[in-house]
C-alpha distance (Angstrom), angle and dihedral (degrees) to the residues before:
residue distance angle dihedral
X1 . . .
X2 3.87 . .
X3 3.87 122.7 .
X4 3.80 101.7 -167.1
X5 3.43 133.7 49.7
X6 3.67 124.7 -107.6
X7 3.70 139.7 -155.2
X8 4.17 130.2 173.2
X9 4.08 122.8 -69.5
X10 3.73 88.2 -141.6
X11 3.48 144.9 -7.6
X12 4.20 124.5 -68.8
X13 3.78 128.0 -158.0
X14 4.09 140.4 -160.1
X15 3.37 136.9 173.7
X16 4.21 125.2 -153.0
X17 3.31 155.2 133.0
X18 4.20 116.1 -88.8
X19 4.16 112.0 -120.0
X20 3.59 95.7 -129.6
X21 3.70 110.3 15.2
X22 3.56 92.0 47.2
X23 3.98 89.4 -147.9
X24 3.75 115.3 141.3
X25 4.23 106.4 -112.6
X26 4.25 132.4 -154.1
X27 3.70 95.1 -159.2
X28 3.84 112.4 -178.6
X29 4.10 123.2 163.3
X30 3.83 120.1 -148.7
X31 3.90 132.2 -160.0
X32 3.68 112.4 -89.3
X33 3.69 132.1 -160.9
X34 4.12 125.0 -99.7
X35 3.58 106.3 -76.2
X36 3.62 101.5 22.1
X37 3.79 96.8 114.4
X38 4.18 112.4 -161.4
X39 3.95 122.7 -43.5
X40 3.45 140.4 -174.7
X41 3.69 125.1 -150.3
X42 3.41 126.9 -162.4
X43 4.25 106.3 -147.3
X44 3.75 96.5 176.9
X45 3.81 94.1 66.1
X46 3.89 130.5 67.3
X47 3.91 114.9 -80.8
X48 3.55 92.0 8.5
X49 3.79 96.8 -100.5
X50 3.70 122.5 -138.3
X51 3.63 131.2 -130.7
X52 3.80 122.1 -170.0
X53 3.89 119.1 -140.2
X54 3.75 91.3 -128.0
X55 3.89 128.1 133.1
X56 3.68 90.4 -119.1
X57 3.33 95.4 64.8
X58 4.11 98.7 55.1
X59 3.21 115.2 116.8
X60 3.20 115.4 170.6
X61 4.19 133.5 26.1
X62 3.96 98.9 -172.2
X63 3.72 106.1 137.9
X64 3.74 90.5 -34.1
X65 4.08 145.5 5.1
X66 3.43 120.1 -63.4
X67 3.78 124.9 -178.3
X68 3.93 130.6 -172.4
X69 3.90 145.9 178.7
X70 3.61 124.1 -171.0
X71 3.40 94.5 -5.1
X72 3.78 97.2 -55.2
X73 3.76 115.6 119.5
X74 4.11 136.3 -163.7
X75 3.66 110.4 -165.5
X76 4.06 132.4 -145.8
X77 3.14 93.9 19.0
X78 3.99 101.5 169.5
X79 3.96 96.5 79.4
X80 3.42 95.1 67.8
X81 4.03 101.4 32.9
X82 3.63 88.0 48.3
X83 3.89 78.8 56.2
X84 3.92 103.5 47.2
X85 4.52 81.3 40.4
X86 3.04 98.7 56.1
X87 3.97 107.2 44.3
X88 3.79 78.9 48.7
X89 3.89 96.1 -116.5
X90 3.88 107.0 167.8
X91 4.10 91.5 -168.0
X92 3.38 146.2 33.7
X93 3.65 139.4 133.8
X94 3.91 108.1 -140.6
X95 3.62 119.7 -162.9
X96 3.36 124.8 -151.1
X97 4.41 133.8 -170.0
X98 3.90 88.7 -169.9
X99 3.57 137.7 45.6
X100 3.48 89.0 -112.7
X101 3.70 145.8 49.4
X102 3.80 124.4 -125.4
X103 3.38 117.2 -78.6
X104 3.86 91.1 -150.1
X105 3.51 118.6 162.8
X106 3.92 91.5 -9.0
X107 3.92 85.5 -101.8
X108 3.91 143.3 91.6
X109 4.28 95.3 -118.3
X110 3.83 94.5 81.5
X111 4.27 84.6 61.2
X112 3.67 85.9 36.9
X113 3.57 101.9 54.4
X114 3.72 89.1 42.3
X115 3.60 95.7 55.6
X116 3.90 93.2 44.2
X117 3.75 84.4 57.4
X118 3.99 91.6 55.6
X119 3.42 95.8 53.3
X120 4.01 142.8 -128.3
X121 3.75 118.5 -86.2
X122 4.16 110.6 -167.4
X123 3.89 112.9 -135.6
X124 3.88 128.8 -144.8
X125 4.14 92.6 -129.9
X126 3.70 115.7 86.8
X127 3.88 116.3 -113.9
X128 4.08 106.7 -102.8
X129 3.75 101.6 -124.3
X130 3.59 114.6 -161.1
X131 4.13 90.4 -143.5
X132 4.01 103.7 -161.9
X133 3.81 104.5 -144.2
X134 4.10 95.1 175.1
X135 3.82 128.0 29.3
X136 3.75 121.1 -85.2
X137 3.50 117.7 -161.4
X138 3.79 144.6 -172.2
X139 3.96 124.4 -168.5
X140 3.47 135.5 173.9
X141 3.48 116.6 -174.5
X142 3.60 99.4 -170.6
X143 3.75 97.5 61.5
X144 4.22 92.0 30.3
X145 3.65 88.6 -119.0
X146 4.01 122.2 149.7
X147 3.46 124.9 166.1
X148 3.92 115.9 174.0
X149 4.16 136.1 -177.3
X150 3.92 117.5 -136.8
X151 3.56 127.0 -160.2
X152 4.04 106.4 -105.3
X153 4.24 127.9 146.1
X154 3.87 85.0 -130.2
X155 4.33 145.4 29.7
X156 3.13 126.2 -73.6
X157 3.83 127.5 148.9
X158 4.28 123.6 -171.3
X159 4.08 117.0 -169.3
X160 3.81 127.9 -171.8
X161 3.83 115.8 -170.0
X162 4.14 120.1 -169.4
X163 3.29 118.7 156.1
X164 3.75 98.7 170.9
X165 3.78 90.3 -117.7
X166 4.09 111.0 128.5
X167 3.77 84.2 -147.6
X168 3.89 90.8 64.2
X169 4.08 110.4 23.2
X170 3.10 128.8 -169.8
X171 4.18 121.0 -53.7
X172 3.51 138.1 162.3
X173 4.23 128.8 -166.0
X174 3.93 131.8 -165.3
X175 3.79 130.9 -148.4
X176 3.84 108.8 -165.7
X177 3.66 109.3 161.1
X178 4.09 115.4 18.9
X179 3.19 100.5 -161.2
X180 3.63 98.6 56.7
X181 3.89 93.4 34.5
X182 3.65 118.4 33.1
X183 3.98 96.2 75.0
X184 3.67 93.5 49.1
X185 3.55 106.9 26.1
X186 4.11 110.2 35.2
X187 3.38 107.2 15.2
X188 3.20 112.6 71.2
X189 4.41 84.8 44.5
X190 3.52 102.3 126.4
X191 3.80 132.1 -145.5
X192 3.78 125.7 -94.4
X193 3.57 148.4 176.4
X194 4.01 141.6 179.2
X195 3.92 118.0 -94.4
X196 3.57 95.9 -119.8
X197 3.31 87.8 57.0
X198 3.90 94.5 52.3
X199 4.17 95.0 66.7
X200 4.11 89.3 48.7
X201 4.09 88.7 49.1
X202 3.48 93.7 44.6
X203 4.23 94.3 51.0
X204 3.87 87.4 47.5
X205 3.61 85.5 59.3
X206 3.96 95.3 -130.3
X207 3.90 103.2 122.1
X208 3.72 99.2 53.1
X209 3.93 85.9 136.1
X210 3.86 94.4 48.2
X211 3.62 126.4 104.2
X212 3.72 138.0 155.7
X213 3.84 96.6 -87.4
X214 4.46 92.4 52.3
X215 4.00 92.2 58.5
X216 3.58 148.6 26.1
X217 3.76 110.7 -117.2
X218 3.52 114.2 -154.0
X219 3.79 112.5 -144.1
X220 4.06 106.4 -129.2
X221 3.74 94.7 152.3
X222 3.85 142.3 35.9
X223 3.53 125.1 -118.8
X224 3.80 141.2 -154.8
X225 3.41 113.5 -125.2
X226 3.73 92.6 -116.0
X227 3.96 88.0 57.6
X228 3.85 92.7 49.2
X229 4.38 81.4 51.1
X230 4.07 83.4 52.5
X231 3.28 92.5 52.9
X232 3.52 111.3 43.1
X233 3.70 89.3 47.2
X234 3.92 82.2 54.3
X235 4.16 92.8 57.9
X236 3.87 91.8 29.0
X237 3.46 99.5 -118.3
X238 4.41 127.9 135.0
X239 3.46 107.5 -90.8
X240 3.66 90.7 -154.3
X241 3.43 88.3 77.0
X242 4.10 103.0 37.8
X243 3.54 103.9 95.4
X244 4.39 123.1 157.3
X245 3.60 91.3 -132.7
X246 3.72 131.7 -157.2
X247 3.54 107.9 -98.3
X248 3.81 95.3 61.2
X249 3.86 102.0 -89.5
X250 3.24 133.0 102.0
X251 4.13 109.5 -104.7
X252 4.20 85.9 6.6
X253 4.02 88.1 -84.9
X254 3.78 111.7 174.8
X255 3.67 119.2 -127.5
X256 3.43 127.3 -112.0
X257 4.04 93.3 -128.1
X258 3.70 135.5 8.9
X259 3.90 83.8 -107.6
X260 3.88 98.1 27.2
X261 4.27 90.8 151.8
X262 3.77 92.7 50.4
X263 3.16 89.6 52.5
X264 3.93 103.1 38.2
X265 4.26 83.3 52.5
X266 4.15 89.1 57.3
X267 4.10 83.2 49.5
X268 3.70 85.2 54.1
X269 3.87 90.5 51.8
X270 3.98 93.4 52.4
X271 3.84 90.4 48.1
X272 4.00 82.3 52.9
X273 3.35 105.3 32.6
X274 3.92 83.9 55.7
X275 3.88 92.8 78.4
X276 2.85 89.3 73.1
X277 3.57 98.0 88.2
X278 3.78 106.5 -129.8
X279 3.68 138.4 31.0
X280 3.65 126.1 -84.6
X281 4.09 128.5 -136.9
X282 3.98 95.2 -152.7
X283 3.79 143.5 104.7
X284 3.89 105.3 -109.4
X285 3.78 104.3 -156.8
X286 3.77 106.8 -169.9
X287 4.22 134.9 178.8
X288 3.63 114.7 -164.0
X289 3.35 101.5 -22.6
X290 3.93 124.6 -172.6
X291 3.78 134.5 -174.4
X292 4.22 91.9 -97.9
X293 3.48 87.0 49.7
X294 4.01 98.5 47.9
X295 3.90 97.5 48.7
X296 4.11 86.2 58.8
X297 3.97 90.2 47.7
X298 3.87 85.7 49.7
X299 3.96 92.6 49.6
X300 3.47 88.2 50.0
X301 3.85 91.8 56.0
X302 3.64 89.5 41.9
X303 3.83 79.6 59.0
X304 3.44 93.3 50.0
X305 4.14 90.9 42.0
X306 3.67 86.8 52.1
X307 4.21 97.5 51.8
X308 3.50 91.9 44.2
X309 3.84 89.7 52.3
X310 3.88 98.1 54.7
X311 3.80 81.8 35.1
X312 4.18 82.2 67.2
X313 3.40 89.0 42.9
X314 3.76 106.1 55.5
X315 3.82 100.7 10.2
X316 3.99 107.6 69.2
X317 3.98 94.9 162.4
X318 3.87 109.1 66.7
X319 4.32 97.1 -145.8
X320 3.59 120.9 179.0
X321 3.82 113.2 -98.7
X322 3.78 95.5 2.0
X323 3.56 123.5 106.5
X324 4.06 95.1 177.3
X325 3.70 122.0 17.9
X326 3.68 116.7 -158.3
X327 4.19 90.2 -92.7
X328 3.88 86.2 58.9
X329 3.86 91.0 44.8
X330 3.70 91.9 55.0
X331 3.99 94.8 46.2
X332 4.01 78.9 56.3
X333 3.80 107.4 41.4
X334 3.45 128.3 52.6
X335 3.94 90.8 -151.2
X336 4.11 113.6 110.5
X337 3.71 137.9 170.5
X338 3.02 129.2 -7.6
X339 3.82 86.0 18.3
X340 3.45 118.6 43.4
X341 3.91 97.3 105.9
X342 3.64 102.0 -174.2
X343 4.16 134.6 66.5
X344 3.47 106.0 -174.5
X345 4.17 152.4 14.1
X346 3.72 116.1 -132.9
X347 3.94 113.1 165.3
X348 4.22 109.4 24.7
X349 3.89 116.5 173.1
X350 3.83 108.8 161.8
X351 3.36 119.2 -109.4
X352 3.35 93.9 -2.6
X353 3.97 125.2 61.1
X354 4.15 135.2 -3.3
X355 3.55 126.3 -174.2
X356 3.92 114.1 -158.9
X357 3.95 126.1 -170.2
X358 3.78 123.9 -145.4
X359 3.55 121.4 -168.3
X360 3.73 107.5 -153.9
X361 3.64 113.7 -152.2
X362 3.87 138.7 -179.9
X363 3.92 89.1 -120.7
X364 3.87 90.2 62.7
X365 4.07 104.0 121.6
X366 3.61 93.7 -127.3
X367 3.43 98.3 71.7
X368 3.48 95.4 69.4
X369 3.64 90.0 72.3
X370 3.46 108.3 24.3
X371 3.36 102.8 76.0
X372 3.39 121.0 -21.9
X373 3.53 113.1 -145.7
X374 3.73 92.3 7.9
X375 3.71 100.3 58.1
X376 4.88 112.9 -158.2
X377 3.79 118.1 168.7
X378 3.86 100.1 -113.4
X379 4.09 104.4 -104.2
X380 4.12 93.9 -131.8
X381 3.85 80.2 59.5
X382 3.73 97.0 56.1
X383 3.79 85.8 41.0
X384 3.84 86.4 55.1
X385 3.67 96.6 47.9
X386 4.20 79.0 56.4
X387 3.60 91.3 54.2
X388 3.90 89.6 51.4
X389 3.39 97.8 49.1
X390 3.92 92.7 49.6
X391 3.67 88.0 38.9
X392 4.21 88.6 59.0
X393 3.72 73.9 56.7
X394 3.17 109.1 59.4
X395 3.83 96.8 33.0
X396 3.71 96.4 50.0
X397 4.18 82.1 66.2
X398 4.15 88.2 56.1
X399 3.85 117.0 82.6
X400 3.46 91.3 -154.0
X401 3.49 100.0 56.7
X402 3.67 99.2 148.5
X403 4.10 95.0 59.1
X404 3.58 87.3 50.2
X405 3.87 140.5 78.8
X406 3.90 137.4 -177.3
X407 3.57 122.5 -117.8
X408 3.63 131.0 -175.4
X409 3.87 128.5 -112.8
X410 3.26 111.2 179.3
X411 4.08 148.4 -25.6
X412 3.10 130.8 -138.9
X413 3.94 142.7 171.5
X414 3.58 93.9 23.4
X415 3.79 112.1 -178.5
X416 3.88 122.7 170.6
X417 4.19 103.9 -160.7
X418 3.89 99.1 175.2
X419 3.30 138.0 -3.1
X420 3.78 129.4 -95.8
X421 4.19 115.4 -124.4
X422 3.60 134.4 -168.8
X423 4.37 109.8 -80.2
X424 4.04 89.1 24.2
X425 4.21 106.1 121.9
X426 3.68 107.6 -146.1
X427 3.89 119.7 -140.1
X428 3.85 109.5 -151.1
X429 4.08 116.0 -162.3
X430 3.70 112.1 -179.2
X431 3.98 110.8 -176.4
X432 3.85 121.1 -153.1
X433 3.86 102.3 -116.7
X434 4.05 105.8 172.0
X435 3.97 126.5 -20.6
X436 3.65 123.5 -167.7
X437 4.14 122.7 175.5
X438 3.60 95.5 -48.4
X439 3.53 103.8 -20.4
X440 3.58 131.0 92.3
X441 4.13 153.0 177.9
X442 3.87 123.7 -144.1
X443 3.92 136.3 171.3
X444 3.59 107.9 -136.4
X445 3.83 122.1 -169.9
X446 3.98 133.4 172.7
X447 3.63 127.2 -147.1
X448 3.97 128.7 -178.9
X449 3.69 106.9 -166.8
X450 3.82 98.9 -0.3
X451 4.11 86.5 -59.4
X452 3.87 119.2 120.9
X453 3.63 110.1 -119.8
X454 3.56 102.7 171.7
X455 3.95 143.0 -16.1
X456 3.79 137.6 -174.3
X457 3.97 138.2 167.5
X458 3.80 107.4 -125.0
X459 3.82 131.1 178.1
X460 3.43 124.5 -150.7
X461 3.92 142.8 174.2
X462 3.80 138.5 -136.2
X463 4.06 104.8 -131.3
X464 4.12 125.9 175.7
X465 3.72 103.5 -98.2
X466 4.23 113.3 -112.8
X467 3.99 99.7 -95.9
C-alpha cells in the first residue's frame, strides 16, 4: 500500500445529468494540499459554500449518499468517492455547479478515467491509515445485514449480495489489491435496481436523471405492453425501444461482469467508506450491504478512529488488553490520592461502553474507618469509581479535556447486591444511555467475579474547570 499522500497534477472535468435531481452537473476536481481530505464545492451558490465528505455530515441514505452543511446539500455522492478511494487519492477539492454529480454511465469509470487522465502528484505527508487492530462490527438483524472489520496489514474488501429475488440470486465479489483491481474490476460496475422498483422510484420523483442506458434494471416482474407505455412515458424514454427482454434485463443489455451487482454494491462501500476521512488497513467482510447500513459501519470506525486517537494521546505504552493504564488515567482525571478509585481501562468504545478495573486492597484508606475489624468498600465509593469510568467517557469525546472536569447530576437506581472485601477486583461497566451537548445518562454496574455487586443510573455533565 501507498506511503505518501496524493492529490491531482491538474485539473479534470465532466459534464451529466444528476440520477435523482435530474439537474444537468459541470463536475471538475482540483489538486488539493496535504491534509485537505475530499471537498465538495458548490459554485452555483453565493460564496461558494463548502461541504466536507465526512460521515457526519450525511444526511440522508435514500437510494444513495447524500451529505450537507448549513443547509447546502451534494447528492450521490458514492460514484465519485468510490472514484477518488479507490485510486488512493488523499486530496482533492471537487467543485460542483449542481447539487449533484453526473450520473453518467451509472458507474464510477467515467470519474476514474478522468482522474487517471489528470494525473497523480506524490505528497511529502504520510497517508493516515486507520490500522484496525480488533474487529469492529455492525449488525442489523432486522434487515440481515452484517458488515465486520478484520485485523489485516493491508486492503481487502469481500461482499455477498442476496436479496431473495430469483431474478438476482445470490453473488458475492472480492477486492484484494486496489491498485491492481479497482480500474478493471469495480469501476466500471454499474448501478441497478429491480423493475418493480422502477414505477415506485419514478412516482416518488427521485430518478428524474435515470434512464435505461444509466442502470441495469433487473426484470422481477412482467409487464403488459400498455404498462411498459406507462412507464416509459413516466422516465421519458421511446417506448419503441423499452422492451423486458429475455435474459433478465431490461432491453436484453449484457452485464458488465458475471457478478456486475456484487460488485457495483462493494463500489458503493468505497464511495461510503470514504467519509471516513482516511484509509483503512483491514479486511471488510460484508453481507448485503446497503448505503443505510454502510454510514453506521463507518460511524462505528469513526468510533474506533476516535479511541485509538486519544488512546495515542494519553496511552504512550501499548499493553496487552489495556486501553488506559493508571499513568493515562491520571493525565485524564483530575481525581488523586486518596480518591482516584480506578487503575485501569479495559474495553473503551466512544460514546458507547467503558469497562474500568478496581483493584481493592487492604491498604485502601477507607478501611480504617469503615469497619474496623470487618473491613466493606463504602458503596458511594463504588458508585464513584462508576462516575469515573463514565466520566473517562465522556471526557475522552472533549478536545479540551484538560480545562474541563466532570460533575455529577444525579443518581438514580442505586442498588448495593453484595458487599465489596479486601483482595476482590471490581469490574466497572458504565453503558452510554442518552448524551445531549454536554450532558449525559449511563448505567453503571460492578461485578467481582462475574457477580453483580451493585448498579445505578447516574447523570453527569462536562463543565469548564475554575481557572
Amino acid at each position: 500500500m501507498l506511503i505518501h499522500q496524493r492529490t491531482l497534477q491538474q485539473e479534470a472535468s465532466l459534464q451529466g445529468t444528476g440520477l435523482h435531481t435530474g439537474k444537468a452537473c459541470t463536475i471538475t476536481f482540483k489538486p488539493a494540499p496535504a491534509n485537505y481530505g475530499y471537498r465538495f464545492i458548490r459554485t452555483d451558490l453565493e460564496n461558494n459554500p463548502e461541504i466536507p465528505a465526512l460521515i457526519d455530515n450525511v444526511v440522508d441514505v435514500l437510494r444513495g449518499t447524500t451529505i450537507a452543511c448549513n443547509d447546502v446539500k451534494i447528492h450521490t455522492t458514492e460514484h465519485v468517492l468510490a472514484a477518488l478511494y479507490g485510486l488512493q487519492i488523499d486530496n482533492c477539492r471537487i467543485e460542483m455547479n449542481g447539487p449533484e454529480p453526473p450520473l453518467m454511465d451509472g458507474s464510477s469509470h467515467p470519474f476514474a478515467e478522468a482522474l487517471l487522465k489528470a494525473g497523480f502528484q506524490e505528497q511529502d505527508e504520510p497517508k493516515n491509515y486507520l490500522v484496525i487492530d480488533e474487529t469492529v462490527e455492525f449488525h442489523d438483524l432486522e434487515k440481515q445485514v452484517d458488515i465486520v472489520a478484520l485485523p489485516l496489514d493491508s486492503f481487502r474488501v469481500t461482499v455477498m449480495v442476496d436479496y431473495k429475488n430469483p431474478a438476482l440470486g445470490s453473488q458475492h465479489s472480492g477486492l484484494f489489491d486496489l491498485q491492481a483491481e479497482f480500474m478493471k474490476d469495480f469501476a466500471p460496475c454499474r448501478t441497478f435496481c429491480f423493475l418493480s422498483e422502477v414505477e415506485t422510484l419514478a412516482n416518488q420523483g427521485i430518478i428524474k436523471g435515470g434512464d435505461i442506458d444509466n442502470a441495469v434494471v433487473i426484470v422481477d416482474k412482467e409487464m403488459l405492453p400498455n404498462e411498459i407505455n406507462a412507464l416509459a412515458d413516466k422516465l421519458g424514454i421511446d417506448n419503441a425501444s423499452f422492451t423486458t427482454g429475455d435474459n433478465g434485463i431490461l432491453n436484453n443489455r449484457e452485464l458488465r461482469f458475471a457478478n456486475e451487482p456484487a460488485r457495483h454494491k462493494l463500489l458503493d462501500l468505497l464511495g461510503d467508506m470514504a467519509l471516513l476521512g482516511m484509509p483503512v488497513k483491514s479486511q471488510i467482510l460484508a453481507a448485503r450491504p446497503g448505503h443505510a447500513s454502510n454510514v453506521e459501519f463507518v460511524k462505528q470506525l469513526k468510533k474506533y478512529a476516535d479511541r485509538n486517537k486519544l488512546a495515542q494521546q494519553y496511552q504512550h505504552e501499548k499493553k496487552a488488553g489495556v486501553v488506559f493504564d493508571i499513568n493515562a488515567i491520571q493525565n485524564i482525571l483530575p481525581h488523586r490520592y486518596p480518591f482516584l478509585l480506578i487503575d485501569k481501562i479495559v474495553e473503551f468504545k466512544l460514546d458507547e461502553k467503558i469497562v474500568s478495573i478496581k483493584n481493592v486492597t487492604m491498604n485502601e484508606p477507607f478501611f480504617q474507618g469503615h469497619f474496623p475489624g470487618n473491613p466493606i468498600m463504602p458503596g458511594v465509593l463504588i458508585l464513584e469509581a462508576m462516575a469515573q469510568t463514565g466520566g473517562i467517557m465522556m471526557l475522552n469525546g472533549n478536545e479540551n479535556i484538560k480545562d474541563s472536569v466532570v460533575y455529577f447530576m444525579g443518581i438514580d437506581k442505586a442498588r448495593f447486591r453484595k458487599p465489596v472485601l479486601p483482595g476482590d477486583t471490581l469490574v466497572i461497566e458504565a453503558v452510554m444511555t442518552n448524551k445531549r451537548r454536554t450532558v449525559c445518562q449511563f448505567d453503571g454496574k460492578a461485578f467481582v467475579r462475574g457477580e453483580l455487586v451493585c448498579e445505578a443510573s447516574l447523570m453527569a455533565t462536562v463543565v469548564p474547570k475554575n481557572k
